[in-house]
N, CA, C, O and CB atoms as a CASP TS submission, in Angstrom:
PFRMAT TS
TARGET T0000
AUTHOR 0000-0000-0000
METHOD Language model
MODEL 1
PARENT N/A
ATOM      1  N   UNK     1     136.025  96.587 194.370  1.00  0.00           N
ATOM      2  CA  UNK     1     134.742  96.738 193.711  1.00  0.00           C
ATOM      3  C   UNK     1     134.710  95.897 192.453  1.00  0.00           C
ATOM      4  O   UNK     1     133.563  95.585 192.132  1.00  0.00           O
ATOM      5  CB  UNK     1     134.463  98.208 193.385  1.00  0.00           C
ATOM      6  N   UNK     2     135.714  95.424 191.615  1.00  0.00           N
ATOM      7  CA  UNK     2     136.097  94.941 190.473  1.00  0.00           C
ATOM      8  C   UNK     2     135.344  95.499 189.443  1.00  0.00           C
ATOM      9  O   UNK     2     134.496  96.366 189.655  1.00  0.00           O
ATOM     10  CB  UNK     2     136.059  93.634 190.467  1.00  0.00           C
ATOM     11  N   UNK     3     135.634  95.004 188.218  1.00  0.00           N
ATOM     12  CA  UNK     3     134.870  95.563 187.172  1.00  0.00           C
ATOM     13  C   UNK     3     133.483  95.016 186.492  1.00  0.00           C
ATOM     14  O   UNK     3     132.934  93.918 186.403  1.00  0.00           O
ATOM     15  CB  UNK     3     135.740  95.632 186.251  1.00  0.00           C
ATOM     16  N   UNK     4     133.132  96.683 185.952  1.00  0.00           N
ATOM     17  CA  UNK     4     131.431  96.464 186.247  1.00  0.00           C
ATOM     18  C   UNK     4     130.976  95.281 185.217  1.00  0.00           C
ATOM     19  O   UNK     4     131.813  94.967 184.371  1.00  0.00           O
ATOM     20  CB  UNK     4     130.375  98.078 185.857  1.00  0.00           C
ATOM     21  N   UNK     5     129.690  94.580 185.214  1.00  0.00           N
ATOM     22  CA  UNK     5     129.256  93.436 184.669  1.00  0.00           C
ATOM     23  C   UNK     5     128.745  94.050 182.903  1.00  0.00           C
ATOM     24  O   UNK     5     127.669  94.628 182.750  1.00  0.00           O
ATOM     25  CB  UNK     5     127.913  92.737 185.809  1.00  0.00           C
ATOM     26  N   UNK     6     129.299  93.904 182.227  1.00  0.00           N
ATOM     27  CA  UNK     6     128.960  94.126 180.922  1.00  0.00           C
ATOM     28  C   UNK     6     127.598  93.736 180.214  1.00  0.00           C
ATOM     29  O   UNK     6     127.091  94.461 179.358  1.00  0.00           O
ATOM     30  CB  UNK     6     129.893  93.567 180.309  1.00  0.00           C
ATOM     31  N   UNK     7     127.028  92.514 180.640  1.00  0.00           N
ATOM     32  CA  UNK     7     126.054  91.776 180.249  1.00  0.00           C
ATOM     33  C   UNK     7     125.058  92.678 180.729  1.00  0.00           C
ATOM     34  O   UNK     7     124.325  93.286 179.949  1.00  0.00           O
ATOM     35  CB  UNK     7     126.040  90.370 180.709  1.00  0.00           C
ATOM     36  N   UNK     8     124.975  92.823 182.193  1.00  0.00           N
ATOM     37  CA  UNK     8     124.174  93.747 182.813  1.00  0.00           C
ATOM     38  C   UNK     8     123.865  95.052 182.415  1.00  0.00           C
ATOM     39  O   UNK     8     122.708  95.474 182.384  1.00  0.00           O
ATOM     40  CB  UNK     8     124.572  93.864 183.824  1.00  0.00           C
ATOM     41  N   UNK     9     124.938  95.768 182.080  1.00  0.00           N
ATOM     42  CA  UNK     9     124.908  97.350 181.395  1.00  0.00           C
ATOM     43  C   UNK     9     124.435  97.165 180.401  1.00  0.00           C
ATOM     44  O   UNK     9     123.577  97.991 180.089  1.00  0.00           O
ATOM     45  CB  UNK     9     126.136  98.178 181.103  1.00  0.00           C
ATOM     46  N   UNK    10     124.737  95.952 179.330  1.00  0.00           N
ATOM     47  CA  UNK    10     123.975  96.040 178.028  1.00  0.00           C
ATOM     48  C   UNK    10     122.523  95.454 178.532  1.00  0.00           C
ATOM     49  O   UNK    10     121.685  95.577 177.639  1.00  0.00           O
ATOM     50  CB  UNK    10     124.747  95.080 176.683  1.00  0.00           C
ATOM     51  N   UNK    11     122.101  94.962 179.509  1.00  0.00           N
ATOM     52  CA  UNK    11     121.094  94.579 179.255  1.00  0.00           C
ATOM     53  C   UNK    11     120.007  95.785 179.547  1.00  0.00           C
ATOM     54  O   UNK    11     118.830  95.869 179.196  1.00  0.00           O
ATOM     55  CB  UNK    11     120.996  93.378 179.903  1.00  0.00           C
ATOM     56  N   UNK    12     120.997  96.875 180.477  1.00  0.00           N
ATOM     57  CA  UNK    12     120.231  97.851 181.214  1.00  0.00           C
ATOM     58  C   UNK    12     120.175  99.386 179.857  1.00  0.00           C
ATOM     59  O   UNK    12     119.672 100.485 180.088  1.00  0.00           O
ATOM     60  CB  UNK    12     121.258  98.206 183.021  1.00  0.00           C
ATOM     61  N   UNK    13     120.825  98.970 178.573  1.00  0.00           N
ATOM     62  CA  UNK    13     120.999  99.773 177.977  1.00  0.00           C
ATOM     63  C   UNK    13     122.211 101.318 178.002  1.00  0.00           C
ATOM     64  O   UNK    13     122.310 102.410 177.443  1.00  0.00           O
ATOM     65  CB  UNK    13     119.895  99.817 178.035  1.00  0.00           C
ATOM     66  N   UNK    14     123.064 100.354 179.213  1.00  0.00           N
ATOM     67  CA  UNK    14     124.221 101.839 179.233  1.00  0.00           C
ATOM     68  C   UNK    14     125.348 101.203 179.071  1.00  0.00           C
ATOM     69  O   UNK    14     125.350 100.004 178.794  1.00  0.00           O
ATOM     70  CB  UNK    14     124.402 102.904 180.736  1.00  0.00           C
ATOM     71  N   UNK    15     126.618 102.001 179.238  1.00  0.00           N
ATOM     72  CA  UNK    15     127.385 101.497 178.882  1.00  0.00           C
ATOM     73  C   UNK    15     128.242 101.312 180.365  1.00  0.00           C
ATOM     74  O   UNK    15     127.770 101.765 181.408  1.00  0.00           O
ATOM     75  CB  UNK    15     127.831 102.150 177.710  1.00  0.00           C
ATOM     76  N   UNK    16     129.467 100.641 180.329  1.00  0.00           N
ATOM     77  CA  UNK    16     130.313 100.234 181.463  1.00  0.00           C
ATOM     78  C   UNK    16     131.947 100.434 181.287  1.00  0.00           C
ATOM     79  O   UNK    16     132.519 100.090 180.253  1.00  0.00           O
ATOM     80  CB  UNK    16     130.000  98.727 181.716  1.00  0.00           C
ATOM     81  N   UNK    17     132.616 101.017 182.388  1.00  0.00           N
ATOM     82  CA  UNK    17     134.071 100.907 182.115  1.00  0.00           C
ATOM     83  C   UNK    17     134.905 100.870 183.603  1.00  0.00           C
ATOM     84  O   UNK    17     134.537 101.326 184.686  1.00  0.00           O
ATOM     85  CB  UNK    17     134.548 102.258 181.134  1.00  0.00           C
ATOM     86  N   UNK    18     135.926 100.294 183.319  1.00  0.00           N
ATOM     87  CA  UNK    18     136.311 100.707 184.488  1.00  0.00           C
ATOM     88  C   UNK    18     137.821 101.805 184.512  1.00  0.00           C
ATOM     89  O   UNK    18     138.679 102.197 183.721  1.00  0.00           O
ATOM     90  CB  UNK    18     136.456  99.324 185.256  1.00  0.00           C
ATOM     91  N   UNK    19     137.392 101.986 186.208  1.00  0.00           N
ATOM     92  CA  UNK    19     138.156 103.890 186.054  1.00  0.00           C
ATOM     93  C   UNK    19     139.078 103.467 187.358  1.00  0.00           C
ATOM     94  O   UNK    19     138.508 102.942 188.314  1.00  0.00           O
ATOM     95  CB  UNK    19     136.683 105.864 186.475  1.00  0.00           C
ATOM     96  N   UNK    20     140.390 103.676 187.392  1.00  0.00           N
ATOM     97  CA  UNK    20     140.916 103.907 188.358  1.00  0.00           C
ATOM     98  C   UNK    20     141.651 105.342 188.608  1.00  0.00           C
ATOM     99  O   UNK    20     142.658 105.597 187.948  1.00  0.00           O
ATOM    100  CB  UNK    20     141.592 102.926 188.430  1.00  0.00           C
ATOM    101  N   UNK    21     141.183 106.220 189.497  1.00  0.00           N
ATOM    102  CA  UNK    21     141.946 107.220 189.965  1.00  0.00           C
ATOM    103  C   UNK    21     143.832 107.105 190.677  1.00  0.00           C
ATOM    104  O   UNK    21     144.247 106.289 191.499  1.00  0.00           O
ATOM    105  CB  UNK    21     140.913 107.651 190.998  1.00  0.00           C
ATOM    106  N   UNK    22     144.667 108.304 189.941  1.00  0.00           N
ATOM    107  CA  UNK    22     145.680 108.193 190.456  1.00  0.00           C
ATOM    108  C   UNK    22     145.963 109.640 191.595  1.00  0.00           C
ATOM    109  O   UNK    22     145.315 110.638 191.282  1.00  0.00           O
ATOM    110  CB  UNK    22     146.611 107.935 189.260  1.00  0.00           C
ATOM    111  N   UNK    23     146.620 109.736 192.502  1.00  0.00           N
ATOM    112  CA  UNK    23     146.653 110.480 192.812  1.00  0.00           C
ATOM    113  C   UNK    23     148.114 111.673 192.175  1.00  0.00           C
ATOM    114  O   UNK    23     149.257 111.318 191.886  1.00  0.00           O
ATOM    115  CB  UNK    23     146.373 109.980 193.943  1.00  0.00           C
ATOM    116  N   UNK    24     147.589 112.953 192.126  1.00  0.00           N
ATOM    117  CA  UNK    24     147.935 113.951 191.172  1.00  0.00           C
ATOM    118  C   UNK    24     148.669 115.274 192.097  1.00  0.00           C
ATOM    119  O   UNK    24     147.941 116.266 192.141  1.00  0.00           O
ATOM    120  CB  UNK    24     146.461 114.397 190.291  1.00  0.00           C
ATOM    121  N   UNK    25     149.852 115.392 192.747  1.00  0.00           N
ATOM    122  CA  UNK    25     150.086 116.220 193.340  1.00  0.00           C
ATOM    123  C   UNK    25     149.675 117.824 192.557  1.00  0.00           C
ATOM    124  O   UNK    25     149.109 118.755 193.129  1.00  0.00           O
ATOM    125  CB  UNK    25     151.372 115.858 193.684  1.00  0.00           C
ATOM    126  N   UNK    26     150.150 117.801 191.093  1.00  0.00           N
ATOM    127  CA  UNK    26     150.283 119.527 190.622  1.00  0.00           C
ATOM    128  C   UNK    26     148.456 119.743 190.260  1.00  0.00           C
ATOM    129  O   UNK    26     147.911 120.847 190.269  1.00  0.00           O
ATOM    130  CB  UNK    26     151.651 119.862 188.697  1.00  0.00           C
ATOM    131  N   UNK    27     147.588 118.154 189.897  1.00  0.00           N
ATOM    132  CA  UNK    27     146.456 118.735 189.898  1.00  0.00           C
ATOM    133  C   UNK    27     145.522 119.174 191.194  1.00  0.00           C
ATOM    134  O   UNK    27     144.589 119.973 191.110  1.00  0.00           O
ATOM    135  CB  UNK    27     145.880 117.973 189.173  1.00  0.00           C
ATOM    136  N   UNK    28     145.965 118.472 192.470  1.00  0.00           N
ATOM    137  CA  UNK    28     145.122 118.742 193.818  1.00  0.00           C
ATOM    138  C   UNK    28     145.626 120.507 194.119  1.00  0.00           C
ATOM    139  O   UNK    28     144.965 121.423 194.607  1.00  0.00           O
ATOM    140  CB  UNK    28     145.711 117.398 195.368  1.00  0.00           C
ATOM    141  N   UNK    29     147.001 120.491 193.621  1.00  0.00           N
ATOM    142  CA  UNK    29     147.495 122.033 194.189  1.00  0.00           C
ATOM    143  C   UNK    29     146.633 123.088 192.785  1.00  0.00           C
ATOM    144  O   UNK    29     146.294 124.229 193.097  1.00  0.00           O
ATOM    145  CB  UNK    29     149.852 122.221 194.193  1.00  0.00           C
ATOM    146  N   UNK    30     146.482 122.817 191.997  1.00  0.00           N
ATOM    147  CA  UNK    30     145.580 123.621 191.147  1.00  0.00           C
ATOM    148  C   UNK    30     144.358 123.815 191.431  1.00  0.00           C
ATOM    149  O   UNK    30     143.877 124.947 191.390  1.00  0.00           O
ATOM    150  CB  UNK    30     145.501 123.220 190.040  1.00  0.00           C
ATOM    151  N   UNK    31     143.425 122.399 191.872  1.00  0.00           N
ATOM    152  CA  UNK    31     142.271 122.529 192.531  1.00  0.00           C
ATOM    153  C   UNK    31     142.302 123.480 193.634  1.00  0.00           C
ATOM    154  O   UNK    31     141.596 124.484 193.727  1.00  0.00           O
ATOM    155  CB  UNK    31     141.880 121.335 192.951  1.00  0.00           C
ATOM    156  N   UNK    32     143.249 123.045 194.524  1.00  0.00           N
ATOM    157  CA  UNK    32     143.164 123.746 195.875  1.00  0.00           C
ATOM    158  C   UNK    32     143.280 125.547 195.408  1.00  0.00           C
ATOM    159  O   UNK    32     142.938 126.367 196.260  1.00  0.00           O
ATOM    160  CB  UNK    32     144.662 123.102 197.033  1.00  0.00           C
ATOM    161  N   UNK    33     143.754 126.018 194.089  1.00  0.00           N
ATOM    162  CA  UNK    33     144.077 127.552 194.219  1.00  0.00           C
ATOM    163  C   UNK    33     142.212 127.979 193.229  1.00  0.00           C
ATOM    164  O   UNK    33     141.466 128.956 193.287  1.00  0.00           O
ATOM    165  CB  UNK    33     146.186 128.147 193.081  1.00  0.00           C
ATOM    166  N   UNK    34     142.155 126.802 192.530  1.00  0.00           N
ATOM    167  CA  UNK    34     140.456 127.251 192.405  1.00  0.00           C
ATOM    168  C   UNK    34     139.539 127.275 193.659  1.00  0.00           C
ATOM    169  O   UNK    34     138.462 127.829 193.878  1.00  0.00           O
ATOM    170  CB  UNK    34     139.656 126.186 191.439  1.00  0.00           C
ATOM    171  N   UNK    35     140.177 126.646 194.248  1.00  0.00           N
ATOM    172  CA  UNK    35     138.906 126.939 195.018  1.00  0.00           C
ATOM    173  C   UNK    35     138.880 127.987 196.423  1.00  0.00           C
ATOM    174  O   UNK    35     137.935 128.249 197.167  1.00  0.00           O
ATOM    175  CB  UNK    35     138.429 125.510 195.467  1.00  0.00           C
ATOM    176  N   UNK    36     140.284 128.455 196.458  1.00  0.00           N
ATOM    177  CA  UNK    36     141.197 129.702 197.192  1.00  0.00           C
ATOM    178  C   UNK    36     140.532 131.043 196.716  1.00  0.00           C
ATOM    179  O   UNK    36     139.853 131.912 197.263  1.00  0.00           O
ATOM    180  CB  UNK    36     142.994 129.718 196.671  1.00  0.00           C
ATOM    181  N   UNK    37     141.058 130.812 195.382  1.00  0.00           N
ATOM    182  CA  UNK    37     139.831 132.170 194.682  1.00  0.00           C
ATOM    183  C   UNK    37     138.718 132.388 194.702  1.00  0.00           C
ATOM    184  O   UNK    37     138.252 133.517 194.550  1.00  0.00           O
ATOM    185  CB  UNK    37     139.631 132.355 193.548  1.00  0.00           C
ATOM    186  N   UNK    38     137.884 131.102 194.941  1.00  0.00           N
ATOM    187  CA  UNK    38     136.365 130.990 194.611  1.00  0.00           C
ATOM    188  C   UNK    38     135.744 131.144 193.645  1.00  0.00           C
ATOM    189  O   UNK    38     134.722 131.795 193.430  1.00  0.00           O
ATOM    190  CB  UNK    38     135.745 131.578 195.123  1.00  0.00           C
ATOM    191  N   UNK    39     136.682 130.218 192.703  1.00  0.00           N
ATOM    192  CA  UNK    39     136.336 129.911 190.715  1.00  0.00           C
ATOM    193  C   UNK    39     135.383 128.486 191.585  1.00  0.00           C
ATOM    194  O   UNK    39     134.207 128.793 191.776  1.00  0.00           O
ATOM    195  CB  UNK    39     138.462 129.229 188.997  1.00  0.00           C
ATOM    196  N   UNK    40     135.624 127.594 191.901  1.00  0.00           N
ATOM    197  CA  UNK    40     135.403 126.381 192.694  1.00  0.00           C
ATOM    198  C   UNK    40     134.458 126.720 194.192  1.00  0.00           C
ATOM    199  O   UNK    40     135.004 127.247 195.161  1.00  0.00           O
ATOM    200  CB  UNK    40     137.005 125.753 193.047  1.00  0.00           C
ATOM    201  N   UNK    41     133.526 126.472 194.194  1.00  0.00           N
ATOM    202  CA  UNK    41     132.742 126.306 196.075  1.00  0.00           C
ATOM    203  C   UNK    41     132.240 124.549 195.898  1.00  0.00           C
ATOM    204  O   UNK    41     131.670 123.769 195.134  1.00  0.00           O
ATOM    205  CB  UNK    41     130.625 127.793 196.484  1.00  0.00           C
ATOM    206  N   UNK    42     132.937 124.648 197.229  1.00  0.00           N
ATOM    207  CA  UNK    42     132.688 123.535 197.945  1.00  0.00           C
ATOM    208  C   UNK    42     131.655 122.926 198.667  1.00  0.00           C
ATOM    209  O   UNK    42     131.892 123.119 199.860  1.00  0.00           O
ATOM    210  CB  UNK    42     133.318 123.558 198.542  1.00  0.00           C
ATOM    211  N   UNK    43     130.430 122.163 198.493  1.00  0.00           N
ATOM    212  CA  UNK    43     129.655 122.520 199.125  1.00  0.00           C
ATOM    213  C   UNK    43     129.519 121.099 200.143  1.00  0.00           C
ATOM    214  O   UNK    43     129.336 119.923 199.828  1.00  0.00           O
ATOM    215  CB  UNK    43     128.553 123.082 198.263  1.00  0.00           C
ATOM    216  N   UNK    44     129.669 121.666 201.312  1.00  0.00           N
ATOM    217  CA  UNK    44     129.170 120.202 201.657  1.00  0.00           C
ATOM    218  C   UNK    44     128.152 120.160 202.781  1.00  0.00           C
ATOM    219  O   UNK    44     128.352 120.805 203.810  1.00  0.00           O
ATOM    220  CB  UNK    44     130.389 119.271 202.101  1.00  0.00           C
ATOM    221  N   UNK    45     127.028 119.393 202.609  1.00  0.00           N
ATOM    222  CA  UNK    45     125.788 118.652 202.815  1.00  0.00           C
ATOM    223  C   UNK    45     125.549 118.278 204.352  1.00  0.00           C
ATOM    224  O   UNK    45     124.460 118.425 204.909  1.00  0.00           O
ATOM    225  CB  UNK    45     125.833 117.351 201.934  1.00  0.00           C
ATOM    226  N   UNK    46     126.650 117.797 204.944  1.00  0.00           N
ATOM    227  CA  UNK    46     126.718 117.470 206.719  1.00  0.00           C
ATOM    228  C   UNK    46     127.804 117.105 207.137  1.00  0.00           C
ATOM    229  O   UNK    46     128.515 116.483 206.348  1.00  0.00           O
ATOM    230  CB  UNK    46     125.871 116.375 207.308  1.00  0.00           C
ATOM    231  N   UNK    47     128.213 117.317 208.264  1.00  0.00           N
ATOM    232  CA  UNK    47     129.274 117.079 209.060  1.00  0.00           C
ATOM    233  C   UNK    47     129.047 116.358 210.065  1.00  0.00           C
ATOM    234  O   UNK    47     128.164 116.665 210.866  1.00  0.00           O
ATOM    235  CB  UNK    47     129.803 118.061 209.447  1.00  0.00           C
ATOM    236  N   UNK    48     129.786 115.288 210.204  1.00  0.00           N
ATOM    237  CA  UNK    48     129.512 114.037 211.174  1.00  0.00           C
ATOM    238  C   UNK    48     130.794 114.078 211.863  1.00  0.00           C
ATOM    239  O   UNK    48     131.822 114.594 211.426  1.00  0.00           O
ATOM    240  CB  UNK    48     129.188 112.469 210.425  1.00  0.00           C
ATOM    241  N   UNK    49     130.624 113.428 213.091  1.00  0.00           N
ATOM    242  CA  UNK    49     131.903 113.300 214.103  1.00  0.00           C
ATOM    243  C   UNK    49     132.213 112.018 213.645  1.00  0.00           C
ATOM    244  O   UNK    49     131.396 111.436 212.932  1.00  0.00           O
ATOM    245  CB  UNK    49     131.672 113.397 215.857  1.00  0.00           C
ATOM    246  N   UNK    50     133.512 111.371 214.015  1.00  0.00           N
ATOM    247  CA  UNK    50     134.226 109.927 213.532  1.00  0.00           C
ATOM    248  C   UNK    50     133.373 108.864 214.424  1.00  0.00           C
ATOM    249  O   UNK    50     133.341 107.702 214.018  1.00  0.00           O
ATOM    250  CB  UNK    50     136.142 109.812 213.935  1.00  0.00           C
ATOM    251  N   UNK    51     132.663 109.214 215.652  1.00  0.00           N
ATOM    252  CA  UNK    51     131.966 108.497 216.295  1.00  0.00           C
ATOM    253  C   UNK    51     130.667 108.485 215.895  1.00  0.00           C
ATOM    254  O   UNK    51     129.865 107.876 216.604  1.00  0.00           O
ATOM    255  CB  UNK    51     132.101 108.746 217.415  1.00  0.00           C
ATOM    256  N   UNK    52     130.236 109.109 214.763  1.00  0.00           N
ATOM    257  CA  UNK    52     128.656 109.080 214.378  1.00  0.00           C
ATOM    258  C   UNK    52     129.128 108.578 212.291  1.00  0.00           C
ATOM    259  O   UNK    52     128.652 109.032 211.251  1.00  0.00           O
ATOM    260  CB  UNK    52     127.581 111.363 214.818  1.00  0.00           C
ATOM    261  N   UNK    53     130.256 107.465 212.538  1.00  0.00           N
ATOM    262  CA  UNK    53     130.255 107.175 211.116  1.00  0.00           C
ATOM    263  C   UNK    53     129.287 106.384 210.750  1.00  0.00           C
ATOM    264  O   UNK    53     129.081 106.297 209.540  1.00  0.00           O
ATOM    265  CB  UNK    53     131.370 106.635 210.669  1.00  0.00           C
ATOM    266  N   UNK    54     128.304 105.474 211.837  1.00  0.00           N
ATOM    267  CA  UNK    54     127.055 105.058 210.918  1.00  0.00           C
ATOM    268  C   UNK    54     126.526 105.569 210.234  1.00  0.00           C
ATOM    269  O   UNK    54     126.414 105.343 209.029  1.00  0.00           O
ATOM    270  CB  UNK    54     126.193 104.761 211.266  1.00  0.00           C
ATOM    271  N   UNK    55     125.828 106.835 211.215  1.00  0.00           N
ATOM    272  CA  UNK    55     124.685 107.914 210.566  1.00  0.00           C
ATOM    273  C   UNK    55     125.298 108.258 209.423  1.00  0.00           C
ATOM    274  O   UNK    55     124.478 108.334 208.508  1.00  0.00           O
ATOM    275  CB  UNK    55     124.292 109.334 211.431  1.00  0.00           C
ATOM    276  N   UNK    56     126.596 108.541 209.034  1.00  0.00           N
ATOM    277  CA  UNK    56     126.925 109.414 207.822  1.00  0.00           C
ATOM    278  C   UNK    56     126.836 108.184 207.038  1.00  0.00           C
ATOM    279  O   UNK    56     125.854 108.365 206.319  1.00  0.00           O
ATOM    280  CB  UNK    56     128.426 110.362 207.749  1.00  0.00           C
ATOM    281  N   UNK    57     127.331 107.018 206.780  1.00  0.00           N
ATOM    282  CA  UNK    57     127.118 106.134 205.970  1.00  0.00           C
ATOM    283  C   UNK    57     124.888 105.821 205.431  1.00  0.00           C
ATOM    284  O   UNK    57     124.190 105.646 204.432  1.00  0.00           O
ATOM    285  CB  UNK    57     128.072 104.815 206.913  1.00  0.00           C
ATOM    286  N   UNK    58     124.752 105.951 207.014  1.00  0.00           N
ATOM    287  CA  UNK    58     123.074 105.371 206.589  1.00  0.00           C
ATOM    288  C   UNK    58     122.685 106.633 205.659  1.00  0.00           C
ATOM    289  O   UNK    58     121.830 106.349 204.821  1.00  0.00           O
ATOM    290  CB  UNK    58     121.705 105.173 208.216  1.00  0.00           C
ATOM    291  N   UNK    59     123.279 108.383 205.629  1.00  0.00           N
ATOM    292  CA  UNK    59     122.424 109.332 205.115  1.00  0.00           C
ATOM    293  C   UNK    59     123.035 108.954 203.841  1.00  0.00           C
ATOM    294  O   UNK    59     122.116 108.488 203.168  1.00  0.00           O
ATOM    295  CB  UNK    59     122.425 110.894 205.662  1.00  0.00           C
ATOM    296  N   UNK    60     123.951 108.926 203.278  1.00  0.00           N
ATOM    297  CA  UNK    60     124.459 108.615 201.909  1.00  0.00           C
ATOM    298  C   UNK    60     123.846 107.038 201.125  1.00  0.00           C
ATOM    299  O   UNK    60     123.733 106.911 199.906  1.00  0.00           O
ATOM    300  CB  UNK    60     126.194 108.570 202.132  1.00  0.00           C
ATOM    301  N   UNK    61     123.502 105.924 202.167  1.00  0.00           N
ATOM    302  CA  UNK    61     122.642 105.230 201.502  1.00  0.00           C
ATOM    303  C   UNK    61     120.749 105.844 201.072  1.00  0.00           C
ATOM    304  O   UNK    61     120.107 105.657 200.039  1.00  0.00           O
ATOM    305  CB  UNK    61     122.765 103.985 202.430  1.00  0.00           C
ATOM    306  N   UNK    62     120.383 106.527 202.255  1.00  0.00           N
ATOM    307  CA  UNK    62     119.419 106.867 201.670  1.00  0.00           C
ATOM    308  C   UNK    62     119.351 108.014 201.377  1.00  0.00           C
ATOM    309  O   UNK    62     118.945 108.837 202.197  1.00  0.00           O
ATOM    310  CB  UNK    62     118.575 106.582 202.127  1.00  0.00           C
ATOM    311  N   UNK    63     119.772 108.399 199.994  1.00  0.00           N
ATOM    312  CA  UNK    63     119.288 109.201 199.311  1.00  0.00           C
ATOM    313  C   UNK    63     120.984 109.744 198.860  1.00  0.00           C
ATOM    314  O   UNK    63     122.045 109.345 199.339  1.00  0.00           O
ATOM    315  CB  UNK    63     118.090 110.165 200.112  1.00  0.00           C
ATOM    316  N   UNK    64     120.699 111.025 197.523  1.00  0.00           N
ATOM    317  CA  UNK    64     122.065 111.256 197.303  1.00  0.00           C
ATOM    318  C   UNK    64     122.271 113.222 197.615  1.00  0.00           C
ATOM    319  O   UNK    64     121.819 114.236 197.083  1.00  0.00           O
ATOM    320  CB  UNK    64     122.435 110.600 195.472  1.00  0.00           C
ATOM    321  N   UNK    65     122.978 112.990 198.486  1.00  0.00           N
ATOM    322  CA  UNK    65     123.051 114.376 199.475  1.00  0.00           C
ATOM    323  C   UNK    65     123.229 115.586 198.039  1.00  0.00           C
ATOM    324  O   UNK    65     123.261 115.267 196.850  1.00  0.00           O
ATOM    325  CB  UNK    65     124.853 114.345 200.905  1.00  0.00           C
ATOM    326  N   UNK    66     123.312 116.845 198.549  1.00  0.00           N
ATOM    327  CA  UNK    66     123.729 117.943 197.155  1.00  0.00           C
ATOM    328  C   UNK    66     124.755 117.844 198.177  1.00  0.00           C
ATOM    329  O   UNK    66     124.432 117.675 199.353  1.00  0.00           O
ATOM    330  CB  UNK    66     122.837 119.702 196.492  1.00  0.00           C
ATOM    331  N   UNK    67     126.187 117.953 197.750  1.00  0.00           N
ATOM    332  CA  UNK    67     126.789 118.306 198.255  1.00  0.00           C
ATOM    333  C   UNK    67     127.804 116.919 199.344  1.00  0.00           C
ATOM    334  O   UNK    67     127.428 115.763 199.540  1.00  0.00           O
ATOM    335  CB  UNK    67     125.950 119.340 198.648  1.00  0.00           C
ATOM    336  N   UNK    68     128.586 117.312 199.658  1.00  0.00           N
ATOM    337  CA  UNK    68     129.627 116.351 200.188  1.00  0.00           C
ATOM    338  C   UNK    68     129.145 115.900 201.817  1.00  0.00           C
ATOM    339  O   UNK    68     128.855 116.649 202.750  1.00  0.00           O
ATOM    340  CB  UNK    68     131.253 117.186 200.152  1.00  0.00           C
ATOM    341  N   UNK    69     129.178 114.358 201.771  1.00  0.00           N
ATOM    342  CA  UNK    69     129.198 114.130 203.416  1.00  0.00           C
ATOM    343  C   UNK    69     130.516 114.056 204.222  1.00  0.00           C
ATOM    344  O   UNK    69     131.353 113.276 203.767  1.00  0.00           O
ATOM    345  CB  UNK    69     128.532 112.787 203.741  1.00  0.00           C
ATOM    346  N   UNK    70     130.863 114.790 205.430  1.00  0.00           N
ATOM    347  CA  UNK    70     132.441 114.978 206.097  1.00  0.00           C
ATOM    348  C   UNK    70     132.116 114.194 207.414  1.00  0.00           C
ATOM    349  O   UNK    70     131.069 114.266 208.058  1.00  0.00           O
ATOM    350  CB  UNK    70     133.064 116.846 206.450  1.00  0.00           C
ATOM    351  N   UNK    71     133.452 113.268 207.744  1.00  0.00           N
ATOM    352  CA  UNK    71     133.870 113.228 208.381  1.00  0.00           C
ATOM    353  C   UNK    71     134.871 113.792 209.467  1.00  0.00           C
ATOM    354  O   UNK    71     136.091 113.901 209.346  1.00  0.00           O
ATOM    355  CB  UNK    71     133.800 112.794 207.995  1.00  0.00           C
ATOM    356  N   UNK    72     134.265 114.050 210.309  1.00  0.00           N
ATOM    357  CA  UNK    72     135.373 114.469 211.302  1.00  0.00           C
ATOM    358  C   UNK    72     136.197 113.987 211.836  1.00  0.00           C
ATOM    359  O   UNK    72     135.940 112.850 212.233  1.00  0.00           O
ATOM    360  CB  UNK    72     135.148 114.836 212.090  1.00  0.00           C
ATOM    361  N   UNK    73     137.532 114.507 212.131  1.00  0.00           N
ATOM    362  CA  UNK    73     138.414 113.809 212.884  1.00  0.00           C
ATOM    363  C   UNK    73     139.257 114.520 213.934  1.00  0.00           C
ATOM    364  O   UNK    73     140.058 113.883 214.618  1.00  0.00           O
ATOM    365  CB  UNK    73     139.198 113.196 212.036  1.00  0.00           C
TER
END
């Protein structure tokens, strides 16, 4: 994706950074016990089969779902 265009954000009036995620074994196992308890709900939006990955890509371009789009596998 590289990093976002600066000129552009200032021109658009926001600001820009870039973020890389690491992956976090003791924080996913903390998430996972919030959301065991149900401090955390999960909500997700539609479930698509691995053979209907267009449709799930075309519903996430148009428009922004509440909630998570899944793939099945």
């Amino acid at each position: 994706m590289g990093k976002p265009d600066e000129k552009t954000a200032n021109s658009l009036g926001v600001r820009c950074a870039e973020y890389m995620a690491e992956p976090n074994r003791e924080q996913l196992d903390q998430i996972a016990v919030l959301i065991e308890t149900g401090k955390v709900a999960v909500i997700v939006s539609k479930t698509f089969s691995l053979a209907e990955a267009r449709q799930a890509h075309q519903c996430l371009e148009n428009g922004h779902p509440r909630g998570k789009v899944v793939l099945s596998v």
